[in-house]
C-alpha positions in Angstrom: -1.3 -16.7 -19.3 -0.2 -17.3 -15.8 -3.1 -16.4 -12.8 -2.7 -13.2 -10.9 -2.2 -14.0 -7.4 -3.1 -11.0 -4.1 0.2 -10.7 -2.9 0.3 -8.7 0.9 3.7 -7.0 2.1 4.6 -4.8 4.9 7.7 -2.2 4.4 9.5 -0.1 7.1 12.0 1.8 7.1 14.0 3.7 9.9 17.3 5.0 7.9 17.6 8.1 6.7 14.8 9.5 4.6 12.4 7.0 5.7 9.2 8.7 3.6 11.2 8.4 0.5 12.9 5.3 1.3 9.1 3.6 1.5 7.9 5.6 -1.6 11.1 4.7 -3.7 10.2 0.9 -2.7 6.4 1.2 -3.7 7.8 2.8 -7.0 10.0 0.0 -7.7 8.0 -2.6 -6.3 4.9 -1.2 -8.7 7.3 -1.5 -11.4 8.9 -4.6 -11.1 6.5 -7.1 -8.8 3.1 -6.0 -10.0 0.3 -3.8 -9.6 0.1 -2.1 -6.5 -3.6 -1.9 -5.6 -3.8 -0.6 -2.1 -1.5 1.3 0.2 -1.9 1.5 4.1 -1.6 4.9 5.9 2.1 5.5 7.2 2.9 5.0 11.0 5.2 5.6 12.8 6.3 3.1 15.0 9.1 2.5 17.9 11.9 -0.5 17.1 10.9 -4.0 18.0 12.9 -6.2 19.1 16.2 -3.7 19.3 17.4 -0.3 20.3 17.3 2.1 17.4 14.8 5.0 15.6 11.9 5.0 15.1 10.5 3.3 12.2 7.9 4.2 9.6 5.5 1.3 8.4 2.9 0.5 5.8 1.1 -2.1 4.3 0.6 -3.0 0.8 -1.9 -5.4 -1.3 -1.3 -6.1 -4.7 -1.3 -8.1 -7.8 1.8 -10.5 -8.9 2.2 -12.9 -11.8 5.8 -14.1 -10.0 6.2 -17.1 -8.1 6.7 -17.2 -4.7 10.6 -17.7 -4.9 10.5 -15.2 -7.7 9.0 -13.1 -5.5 11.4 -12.9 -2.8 14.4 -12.6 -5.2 12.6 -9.4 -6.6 12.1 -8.0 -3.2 15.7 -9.0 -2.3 17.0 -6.6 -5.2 14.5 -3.9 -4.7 15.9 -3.5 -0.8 19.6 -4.2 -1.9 18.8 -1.0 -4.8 17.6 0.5 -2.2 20.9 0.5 0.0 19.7 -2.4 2.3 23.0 -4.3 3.7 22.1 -7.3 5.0 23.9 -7.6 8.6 25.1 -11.5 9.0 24.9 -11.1 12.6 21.8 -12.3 14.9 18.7 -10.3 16.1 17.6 -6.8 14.6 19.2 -4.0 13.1 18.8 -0.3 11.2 17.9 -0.5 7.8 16.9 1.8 5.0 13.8 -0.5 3.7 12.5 -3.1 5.2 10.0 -5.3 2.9 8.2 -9.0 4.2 5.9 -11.0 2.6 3.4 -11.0 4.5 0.4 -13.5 2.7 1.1 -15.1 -1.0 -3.1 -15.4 -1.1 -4.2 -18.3 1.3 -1.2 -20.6 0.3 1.4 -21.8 3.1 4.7 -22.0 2.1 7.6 -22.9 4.4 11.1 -23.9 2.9 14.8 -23.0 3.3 14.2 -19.7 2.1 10.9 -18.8 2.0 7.8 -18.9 5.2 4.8 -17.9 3.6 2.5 -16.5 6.2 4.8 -14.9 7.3 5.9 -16.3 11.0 5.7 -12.9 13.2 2.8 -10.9 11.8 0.2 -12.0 14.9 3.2 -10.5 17.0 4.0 -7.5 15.6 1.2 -4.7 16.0 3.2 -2.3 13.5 2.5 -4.7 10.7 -1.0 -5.5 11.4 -2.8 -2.2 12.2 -2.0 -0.8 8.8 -2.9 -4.4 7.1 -5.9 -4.0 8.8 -6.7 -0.5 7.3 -6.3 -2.2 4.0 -7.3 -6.3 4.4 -9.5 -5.9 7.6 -11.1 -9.1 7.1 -8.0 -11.3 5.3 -8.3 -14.6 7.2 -4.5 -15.7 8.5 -4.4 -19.1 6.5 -3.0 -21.0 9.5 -4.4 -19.1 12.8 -8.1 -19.0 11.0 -8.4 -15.3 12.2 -8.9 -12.3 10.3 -6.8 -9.0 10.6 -8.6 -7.3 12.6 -9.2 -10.1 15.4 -5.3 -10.6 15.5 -5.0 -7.5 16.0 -7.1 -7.3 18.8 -5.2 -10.1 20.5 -2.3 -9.1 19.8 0.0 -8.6 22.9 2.9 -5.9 21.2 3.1 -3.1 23.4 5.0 -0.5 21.5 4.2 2.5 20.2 2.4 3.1 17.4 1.5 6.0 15.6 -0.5 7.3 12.6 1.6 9.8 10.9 -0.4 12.6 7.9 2.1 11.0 5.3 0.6 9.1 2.1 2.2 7.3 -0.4 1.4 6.5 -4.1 1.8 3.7 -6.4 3.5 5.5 -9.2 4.7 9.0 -10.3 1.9 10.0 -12.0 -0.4 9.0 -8.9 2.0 11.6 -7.2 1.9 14.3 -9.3 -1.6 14.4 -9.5 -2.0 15.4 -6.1 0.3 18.3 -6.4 -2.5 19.9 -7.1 -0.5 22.9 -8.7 3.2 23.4 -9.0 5.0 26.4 -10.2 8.4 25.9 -12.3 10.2 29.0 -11.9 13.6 30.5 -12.5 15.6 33.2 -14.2 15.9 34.0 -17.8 17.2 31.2 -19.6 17.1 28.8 -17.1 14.3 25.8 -19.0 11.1 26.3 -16.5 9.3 26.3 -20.3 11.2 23.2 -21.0 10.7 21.5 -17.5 6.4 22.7 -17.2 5.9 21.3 -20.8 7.5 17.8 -20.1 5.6 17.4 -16.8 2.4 18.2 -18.3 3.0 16.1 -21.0 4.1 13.1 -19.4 2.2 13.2 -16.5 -1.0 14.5 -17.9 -1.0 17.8 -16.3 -2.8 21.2 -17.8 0.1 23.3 -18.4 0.2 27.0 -18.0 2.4 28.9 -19.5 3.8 32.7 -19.7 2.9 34.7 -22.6 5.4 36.7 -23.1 5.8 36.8 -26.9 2.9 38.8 -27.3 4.4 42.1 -25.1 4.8 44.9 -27.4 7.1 46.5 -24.8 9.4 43.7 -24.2 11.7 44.3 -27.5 12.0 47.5 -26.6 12.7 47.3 -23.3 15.8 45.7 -23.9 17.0 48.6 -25.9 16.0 51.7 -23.5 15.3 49.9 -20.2 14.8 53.2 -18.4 12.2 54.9 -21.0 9.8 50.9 -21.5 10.8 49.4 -17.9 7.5 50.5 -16.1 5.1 50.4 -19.1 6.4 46.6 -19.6 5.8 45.7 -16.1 2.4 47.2 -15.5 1.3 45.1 -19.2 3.1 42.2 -18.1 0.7 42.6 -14.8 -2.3 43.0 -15.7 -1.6 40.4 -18.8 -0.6 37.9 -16.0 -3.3 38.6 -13.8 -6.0 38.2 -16.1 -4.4 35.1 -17.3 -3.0 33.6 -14.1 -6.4 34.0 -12.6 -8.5 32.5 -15.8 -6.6 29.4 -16.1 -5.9 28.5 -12.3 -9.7 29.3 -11.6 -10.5 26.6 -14.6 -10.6 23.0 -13.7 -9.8 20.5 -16.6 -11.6 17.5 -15.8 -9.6 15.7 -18.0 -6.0 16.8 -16.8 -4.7 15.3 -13.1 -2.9 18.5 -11.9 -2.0 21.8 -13.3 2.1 23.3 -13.7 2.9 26.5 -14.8 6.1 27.9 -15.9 5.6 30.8 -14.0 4.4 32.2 -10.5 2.6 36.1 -10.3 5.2 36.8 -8.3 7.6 37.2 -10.3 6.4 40.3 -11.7 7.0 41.7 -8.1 10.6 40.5 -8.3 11.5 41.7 -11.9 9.4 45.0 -10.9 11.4 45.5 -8.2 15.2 45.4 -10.4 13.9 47.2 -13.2 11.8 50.2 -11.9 12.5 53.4 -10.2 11.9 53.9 -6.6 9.0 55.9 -6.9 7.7 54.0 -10.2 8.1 50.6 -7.5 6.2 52.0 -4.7 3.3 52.9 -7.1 3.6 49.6 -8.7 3.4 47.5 -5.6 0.1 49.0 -4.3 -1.5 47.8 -7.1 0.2 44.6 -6.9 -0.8 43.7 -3.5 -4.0 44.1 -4.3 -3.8 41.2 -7.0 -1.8 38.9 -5.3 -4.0 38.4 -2.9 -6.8 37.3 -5.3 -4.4 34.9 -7.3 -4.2 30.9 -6.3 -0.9 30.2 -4.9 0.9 27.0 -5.8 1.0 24.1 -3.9 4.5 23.3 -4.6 7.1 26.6 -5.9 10.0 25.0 -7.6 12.8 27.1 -8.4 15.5 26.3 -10.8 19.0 28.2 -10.5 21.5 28.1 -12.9 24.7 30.2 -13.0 25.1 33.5 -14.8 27.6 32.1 -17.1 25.1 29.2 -18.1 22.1 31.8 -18.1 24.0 33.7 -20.4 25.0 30.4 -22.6 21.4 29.4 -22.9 20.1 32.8 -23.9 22.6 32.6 -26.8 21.9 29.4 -28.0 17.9 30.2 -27.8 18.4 33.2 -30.1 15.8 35.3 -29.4 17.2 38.9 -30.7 16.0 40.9 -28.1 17.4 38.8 -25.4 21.2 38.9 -26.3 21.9 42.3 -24.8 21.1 40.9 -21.6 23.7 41.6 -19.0 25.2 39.8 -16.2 24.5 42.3 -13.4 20.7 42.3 -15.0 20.7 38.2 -14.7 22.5 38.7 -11.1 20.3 40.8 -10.0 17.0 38.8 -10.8 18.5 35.7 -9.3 18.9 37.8 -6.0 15.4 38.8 -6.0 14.0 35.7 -6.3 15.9 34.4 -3.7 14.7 37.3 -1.5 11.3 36.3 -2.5 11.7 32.7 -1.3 13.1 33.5 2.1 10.2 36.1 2.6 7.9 33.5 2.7 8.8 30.6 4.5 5.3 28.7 4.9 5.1 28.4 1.2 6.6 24.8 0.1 9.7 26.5 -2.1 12.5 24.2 -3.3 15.5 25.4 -5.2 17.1 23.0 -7.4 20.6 24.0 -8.5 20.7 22.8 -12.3 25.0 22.8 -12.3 26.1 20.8 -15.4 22.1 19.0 -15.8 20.9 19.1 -18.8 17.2 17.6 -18.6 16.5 18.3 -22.5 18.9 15.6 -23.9 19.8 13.4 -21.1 16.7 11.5 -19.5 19.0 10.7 -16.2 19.1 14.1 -15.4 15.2 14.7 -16.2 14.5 12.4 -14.0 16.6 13.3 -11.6 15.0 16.7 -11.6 11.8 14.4 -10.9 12.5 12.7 -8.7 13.7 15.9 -6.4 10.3 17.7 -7.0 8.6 14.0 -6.0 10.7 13.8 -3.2 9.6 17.0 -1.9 5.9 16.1 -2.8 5.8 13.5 -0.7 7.4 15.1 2.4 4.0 17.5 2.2 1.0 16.4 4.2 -1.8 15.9 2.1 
């Protein structure tokens, strides 16, 4: 069995995305290099040595069976993945990710390839304050001096910054400090699907509607005038009594909770389906719930057309369900995007489904995954 070695790198990144960019890396770099054990703060930090952004910077330790050369061809491929072009031309340029080997344990390395300490890191205060906040008292295998004395010596006089950003070593790292997302969307649309596949693979306590057990909901669909505000105010006070029993309930052994549903969307289906007077009724005695009621940390919202609404409601069979019309589906898809841009500060992101289909094809799951994780990570924490 070959030895572990403590492996230190700093990434930057000053292209595009940059947050992502670095979490992408650490992802990839968890995945394929080894066990990431620590992760820096992010800072933000002017260019050194050239014109250019800004660039964001961390620090990582962690645990590598690979060799040294085996290493740097591993990093070499995460960057190039990453949509790192190598510029044959001298000095410093823009790049997506950046990724050095900083220390390979105490060993010193120098070859055609390879320079193990790396040969800049007592120059560059970008790399060392946030090796510092993770290997304070590493000891620099040829300089004898520990991070935090280089550090203190060292002479780089750019700007430096730390940022409320923070990384993770893996998805489900991530996801459990979502805290609590909502999967919403219209009728037919998969939040069901999506909320049960999160909380299963990522060990989340899943909350979902319970809409099979309304009495009024068959019958609504046949005589939507005579059931509409008798199905709203049960679906209410059914939601409310739920919504706040399981978000108010901690499972200790569960890293975050996702719900296929948000309260709110009693408001927005309330609002299509009752009469004007019924509505203004109705929303008094909503307000007063709403604010009781935990609000998501993250509000995803899936839209899908009509036409595939309409598609999946057939193939789903439910027999009360295939009356639906479009102008019904139309006019919940409006209201939900009403909702969204009513309330800005809330961390809402759409995600336009199209042609996806997140059931049978694990490409698009994860690509739905990665948009929620993207978002995540954008969020200070």
């Amino acid at each position: 069995m070959k030895e572990s070695k403590t492996v230190y790198l700093s990434l930057g990144s000053n292209v595009g995305e940059k947050v992502n960019n670095l979490q992408d890396a650490i992802f990839l770099i968890h995945k394929k290099i080894g066990d990431v054990a620590k992760i820096s703060p992010v800072y933000q930090s002017s260019a050194w040595g050239f014109e250019s952004d800004d660039f964001l910077n961390i620090c990582l330790t962690l645990f590598t069976t690979l060799h040294p050369e085996n290493l740097l061809d591993q990093v070499l491929e995460i960057e190039k993945n990453l949509g790192r072009v190598r510029n044959e031309q001298a000095g410093y340029h823009a790049r997506t990710i950046d990724i050095d080997i900083l220390y390979y344990d105490t060993e010193i390395i120098k070859n055609n390839h390879l320079e193990i300490p790396h040969p800049a890191i007592a120059q560059r205060k970008f790399v060392l304050k946030p090796l510092a906040d993770i290997a304070p008292q590493f000891y620099h295998p040829r300089l004898n001096k520990d991070t935090r004395n280089l550090l203190q010596e060292c002479k780089d006089q750019g700007a430096l910054e730390k940022t409320s950003y923070r990384l993770f070593r893996d998805r489900a790292s991530l996801f459990s400090q979502t805290n609590f997302i909502a999967i919403e969307g219209n009728i037919g649309a998969g939040k069901t699907t999506l909320a049960n596949k999160i909380a299963t693979e990522y060990n989340g306590k899943l909350v979902l509607e319970r809409f099979a057990d309304n009495p009024f909901l068959p019958k609504f669909y046949e005589d939507q005038s005579r059931y509409a505000f008798p199905l709203e105010m049960s679906f209410l006070a059914d939601r409310y009594q739920q919504f706040t029993d399981d978000t108010s309930q901690y499972d200790l052994f569960k890293n975050f909770m996702v719900s296929d549903y948000d309260i709110y969307k009693s408001l927005i289906f309330a609002q299509v389906t009752l009469q004007k007077e019924e509505f203004k009724l109705y929303r008094k005695l909503f307000n007063l719930m709403y604010k009781e009621v935990k609000k998501p940390r993250i509000y995803v919202y899936l839209y899908q057309t009509t036409e595939r609404l309409l598609e999946n409601i057939k193939k789903r069979g439910r027999s009360y369900e295939q009356n639906i019309s479009d102008d019904y589906l139309m006019s919940i898809n409006q209201g939900y995007f009403d909702f969204i841009k009513s309330y800005p500060e809330q961390n809402n992101l759409i995600i336009e489904l199209g042609d996806l289909d997140f059931v049978k094809n694990r490409e698009d799951y994860d690509f739905i995954i990665d948009k929620i994780l993207k978002f995540a990570v954008q969020l200070p924490f």
